[in-house]
TORKE-88970 format. One line per field, with one value per residue (C-alpha): residue number from 1; residue in three letters; x, y, z. Coordinates in steps of 0.02 Angstrom, whole numbers. Each point is the difference from the previous one (the first is absolute). Layout:
BEGIN
k	(NUM / ...);
r	(Ala / ...);
X	(X / ...);
Y	(Y / ...);
Z	(Z / ...);
END
This chain:
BEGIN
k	(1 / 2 / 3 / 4 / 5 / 6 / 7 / 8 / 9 / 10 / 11 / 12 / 13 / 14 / 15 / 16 / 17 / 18 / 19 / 20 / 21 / 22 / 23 / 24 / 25 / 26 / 27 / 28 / 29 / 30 / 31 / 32 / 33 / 34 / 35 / 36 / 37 / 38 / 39 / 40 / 41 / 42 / 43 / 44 / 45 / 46 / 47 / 48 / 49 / 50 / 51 / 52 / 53);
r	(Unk / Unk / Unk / Unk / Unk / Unk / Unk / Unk / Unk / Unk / Unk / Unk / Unk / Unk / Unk / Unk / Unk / Unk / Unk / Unk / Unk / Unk / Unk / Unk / Unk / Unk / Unk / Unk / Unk / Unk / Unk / Unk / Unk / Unk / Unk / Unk / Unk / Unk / Unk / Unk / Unk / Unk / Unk / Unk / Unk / Unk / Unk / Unk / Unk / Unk / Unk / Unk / Unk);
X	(4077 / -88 / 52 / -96 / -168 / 58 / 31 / 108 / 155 / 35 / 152 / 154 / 43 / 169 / 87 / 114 / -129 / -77 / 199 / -2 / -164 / 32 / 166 / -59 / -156 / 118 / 118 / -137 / -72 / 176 / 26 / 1 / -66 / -164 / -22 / -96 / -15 / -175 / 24 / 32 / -134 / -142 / 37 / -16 / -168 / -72 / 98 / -117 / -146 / -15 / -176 / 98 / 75);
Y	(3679 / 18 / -168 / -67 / 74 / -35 / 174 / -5 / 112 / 121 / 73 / -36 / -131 / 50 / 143 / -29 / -21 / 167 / 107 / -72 / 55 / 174 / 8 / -46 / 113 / 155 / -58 / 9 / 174 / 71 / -63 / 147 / -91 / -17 / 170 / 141 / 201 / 47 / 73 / -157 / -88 / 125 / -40 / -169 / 24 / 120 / -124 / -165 / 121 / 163 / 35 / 68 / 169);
Z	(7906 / -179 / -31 / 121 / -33 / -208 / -51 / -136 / 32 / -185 / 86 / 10 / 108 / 83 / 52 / -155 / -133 / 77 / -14 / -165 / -63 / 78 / -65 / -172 / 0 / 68 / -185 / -115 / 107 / -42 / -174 / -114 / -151 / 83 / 31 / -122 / 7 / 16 / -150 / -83 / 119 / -86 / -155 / -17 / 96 / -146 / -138 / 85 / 42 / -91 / 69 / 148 / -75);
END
């Protein structure tokens, strides 16, 4: 349908590409690298901006 009115489609394509961006999405959600304590998270906000104490 949005190809013929010449919408360009910025999803995926197929039901496949779609599992596969969910499934890598839910990886890097769940990777524990990526996450911070709040603590942690606070700090490097008054480190870059120390106005905000």
């Amino acid at each position: 349908m949005s190809e013929d009115i010449g919408i360009p489609i910025f999803g995926p394509k197929t039901i496949e590409e779609a599992i596969n961006r969910v499934d890598q999405a839910w990886a890097e959600r769940n990777d524990p690298n990526k996450w911070i304590t709040s603590e942690q998270m606070w700090n490097r906000l008054y480190e870059k901006y120390p106005w905000l104490r």
